[in-house]
C-alpha positions in Angstrom: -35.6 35.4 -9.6 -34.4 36.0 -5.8 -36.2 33.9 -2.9 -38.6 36.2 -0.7 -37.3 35.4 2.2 -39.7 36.3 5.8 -36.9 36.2 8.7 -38.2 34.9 12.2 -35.3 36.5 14.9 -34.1 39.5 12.6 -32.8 40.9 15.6 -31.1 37.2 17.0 -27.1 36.0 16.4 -28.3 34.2 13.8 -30.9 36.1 12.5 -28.7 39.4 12.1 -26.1 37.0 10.1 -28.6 35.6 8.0 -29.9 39.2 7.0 -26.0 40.3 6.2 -25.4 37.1 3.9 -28.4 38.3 1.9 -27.9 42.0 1.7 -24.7 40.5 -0.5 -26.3 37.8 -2.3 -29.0 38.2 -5.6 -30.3 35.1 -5.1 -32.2 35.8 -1.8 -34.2 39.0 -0.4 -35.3 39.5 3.0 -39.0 41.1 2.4 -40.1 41.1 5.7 -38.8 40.4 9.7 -40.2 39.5 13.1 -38.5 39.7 16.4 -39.6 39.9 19.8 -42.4 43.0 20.0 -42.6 42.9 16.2 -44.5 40.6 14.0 -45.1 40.8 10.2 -47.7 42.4 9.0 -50.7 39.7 8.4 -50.6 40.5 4.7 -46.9 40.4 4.0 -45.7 37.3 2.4 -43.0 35.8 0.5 -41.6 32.4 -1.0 -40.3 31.0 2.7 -40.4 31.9 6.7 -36.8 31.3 8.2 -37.2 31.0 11.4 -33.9 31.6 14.0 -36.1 32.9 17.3 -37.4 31.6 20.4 -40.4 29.1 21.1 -43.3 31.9 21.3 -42.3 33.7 18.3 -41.0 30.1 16.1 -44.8 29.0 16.8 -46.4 32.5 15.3 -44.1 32.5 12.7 -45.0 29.2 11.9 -49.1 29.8 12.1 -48.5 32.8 9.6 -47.0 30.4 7.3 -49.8 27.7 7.5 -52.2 30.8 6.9 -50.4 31.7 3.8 -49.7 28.4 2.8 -46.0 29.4 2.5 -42.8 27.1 3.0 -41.3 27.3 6.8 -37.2 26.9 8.1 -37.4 26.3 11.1 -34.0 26.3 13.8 -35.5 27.6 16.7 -34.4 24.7 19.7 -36.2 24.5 22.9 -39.4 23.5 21.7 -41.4 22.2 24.3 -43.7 18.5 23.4 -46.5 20.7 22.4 -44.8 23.4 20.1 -43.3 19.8 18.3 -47.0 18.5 17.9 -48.3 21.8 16.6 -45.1 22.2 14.0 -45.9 18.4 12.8 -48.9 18.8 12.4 -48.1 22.3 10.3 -46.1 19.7 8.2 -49.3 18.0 6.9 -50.3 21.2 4.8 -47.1 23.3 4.1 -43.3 22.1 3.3 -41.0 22.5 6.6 -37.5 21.9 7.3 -36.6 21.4 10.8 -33.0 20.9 12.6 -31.2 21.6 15.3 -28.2 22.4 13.3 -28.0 23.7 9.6 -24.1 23.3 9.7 -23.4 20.9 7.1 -20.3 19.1 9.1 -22.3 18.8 12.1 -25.0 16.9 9.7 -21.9 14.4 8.8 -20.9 14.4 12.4 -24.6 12.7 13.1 -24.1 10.0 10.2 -20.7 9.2 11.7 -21.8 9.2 15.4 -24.6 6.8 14.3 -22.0 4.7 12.7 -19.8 4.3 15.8 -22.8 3.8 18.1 -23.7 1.2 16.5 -20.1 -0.6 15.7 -18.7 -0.3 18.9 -19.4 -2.6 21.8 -22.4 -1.6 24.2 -19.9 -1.4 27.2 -18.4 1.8 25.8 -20.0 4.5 27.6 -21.2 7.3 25.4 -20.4 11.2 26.5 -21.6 14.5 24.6 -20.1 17.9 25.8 -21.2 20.9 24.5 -19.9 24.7 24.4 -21.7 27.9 23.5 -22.5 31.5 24.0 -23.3 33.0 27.3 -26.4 34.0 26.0 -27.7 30.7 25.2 -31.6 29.9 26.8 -31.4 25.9 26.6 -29.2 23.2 27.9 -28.3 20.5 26.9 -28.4 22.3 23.0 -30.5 21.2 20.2 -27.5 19.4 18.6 -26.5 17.9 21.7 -29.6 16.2 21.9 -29.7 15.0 18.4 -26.7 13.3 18.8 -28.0 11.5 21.9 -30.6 10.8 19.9 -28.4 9.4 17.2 -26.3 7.3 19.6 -29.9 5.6 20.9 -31.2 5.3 17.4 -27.9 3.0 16.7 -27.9 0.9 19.4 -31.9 0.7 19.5 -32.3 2.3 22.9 -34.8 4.8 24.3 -33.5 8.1 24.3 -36.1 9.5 27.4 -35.0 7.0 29.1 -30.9 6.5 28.7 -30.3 10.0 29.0 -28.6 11.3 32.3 -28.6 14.8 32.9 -26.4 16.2 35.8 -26.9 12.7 37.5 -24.5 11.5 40.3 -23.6 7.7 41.4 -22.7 5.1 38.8 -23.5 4.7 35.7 -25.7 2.3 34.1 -24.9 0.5 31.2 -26.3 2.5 28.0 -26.3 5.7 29.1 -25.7 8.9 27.3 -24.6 11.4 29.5 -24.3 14.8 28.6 -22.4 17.7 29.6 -23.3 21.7 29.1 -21.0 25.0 29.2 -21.5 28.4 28.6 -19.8 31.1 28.8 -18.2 34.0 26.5 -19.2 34.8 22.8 -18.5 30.3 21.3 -20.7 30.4 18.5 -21.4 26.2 19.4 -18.7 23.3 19.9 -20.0 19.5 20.2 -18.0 16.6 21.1 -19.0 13.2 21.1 -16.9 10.7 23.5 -17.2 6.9 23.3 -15.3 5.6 26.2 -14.2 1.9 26.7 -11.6 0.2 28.7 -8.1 1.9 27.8 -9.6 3.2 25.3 -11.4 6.1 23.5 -12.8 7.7 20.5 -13.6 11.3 20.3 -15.6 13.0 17.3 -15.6 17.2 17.8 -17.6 19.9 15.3 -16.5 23.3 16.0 -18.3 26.3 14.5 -16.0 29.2 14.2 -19.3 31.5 13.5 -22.3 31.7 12.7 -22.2 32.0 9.0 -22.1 28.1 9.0 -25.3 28.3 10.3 -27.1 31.1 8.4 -25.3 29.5 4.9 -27.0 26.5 5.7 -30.4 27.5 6.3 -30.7 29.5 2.9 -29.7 26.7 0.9 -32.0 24.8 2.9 -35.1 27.8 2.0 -33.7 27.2 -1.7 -34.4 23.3 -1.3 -37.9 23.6 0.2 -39.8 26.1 -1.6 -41.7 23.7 -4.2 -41.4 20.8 -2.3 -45.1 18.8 -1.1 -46.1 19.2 2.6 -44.0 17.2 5.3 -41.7 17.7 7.7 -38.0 17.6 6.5 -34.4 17.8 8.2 -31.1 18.9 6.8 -30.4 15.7 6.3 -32.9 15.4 3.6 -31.3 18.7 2.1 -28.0 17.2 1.9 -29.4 14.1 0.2 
């Protein structure tokens, strides 16, 4: 039996892709999608909401899956500290599977980025650059972030407060620094730089498109539907 699928950002890079890999696949069907302007209709359901979109829509999308007590994907990014509380506390009644990144190797890339953080001295300096689409809304990107948020995990540092965003003079000890581009049609490229004296290790994910992305969040939809209420990552997927 196919997986309903409801798609958040039909019209979106992601979205459109998403929509493409289904049309060829028996295993999922796209019963219903929301962009910006149009909404599902409030008795429409389905199996799972996959949700590629922006913040207003992402949070709709996400109250119409509470209200039909329905599973939730969710890779919308640039989600302020209130859209965050409202999804987790979503998570106490209905199954949902956040992440900044469905790719599977950018997954590995946080496991091995966590590893290095946390085997290498503190007095190499940690740099993330990232590179993506002209059209892209936030900066630093989802990803970005949660490999900062890796890095500070490891070395059991505060992210909010070892983070340095387009900062001048010298550094402190334990920063992460980060570093955005955008510009023409890169579906996303990260690269993590640890740099000590002579010196340094570099760790890079590039996506060549955006399949990696939509593949990822269907297998993730397959995962979830079933699964009790909480609030899951692609990590979780990937076991």
């Amino acid at each position: 039996m196919s997986l309903k699928i409801l798609l958040s950002g039909a019209s979106g890079k992601v979205g459109q892709v998403i929509d493409r890999l289904v049309s060829d696949n028996d295993d999922f069907e796209v019963v219903g999608r929301a962009s910006t302007g149009q909404f599902f209709d409030r008795s429409l359901s389905g199996d799972v909401i996959v949700d590629f979109s922006r913040p207003e829509l992402c949070m709709k999308s996400l109250a119409h899956a509470e209200n039909l007590g329905i599973a939730c994907v969710i890779g919308t990014t640039g989600l302020d500290t209130s859209d965050q509380a409202r999804l987790e506390n979503a998570s106490n009644s209905i199954p949902i599977c956040q992440d900044a990144n469905f790719s599977i190797g950018v997954n590995i890339l946080l496991d091995l980025v966590g590893r290095a953080a946390e085997g290498l001295p503190s007095a190499f300096d940690a740099e993330i650059s990232e590179i993506h689409h002209r059209w892209k809304v936030d900066a630093p990107s989802g990803t970005a972030l949660a490999l900062g948020a890796a890095i500070a995990e490891a070395r059991s540092l505060d992210h909010e407060k070892v983070a340095r965003f387009a900062h001048s003079g010298d550094r402190r000890v334990g920063e992460i620094g980060y570093q955005s581009v955008r510009g023409g049609d890169v579906a996303g490229e990260h690269t993590v730089m640890f740099l000590g004296d002579g010196e340094r290790l570099e760790m890079t994910h590039k996506a060549g498109d955006r399949a990696v992305f939509a593949r990822g969040a269907l297998h993730a939809a397959r995962w979830l539907v079933g699964r009790p209420a909480g609030l899951y990552s692609m990590r979780d997927v990937l076991g």
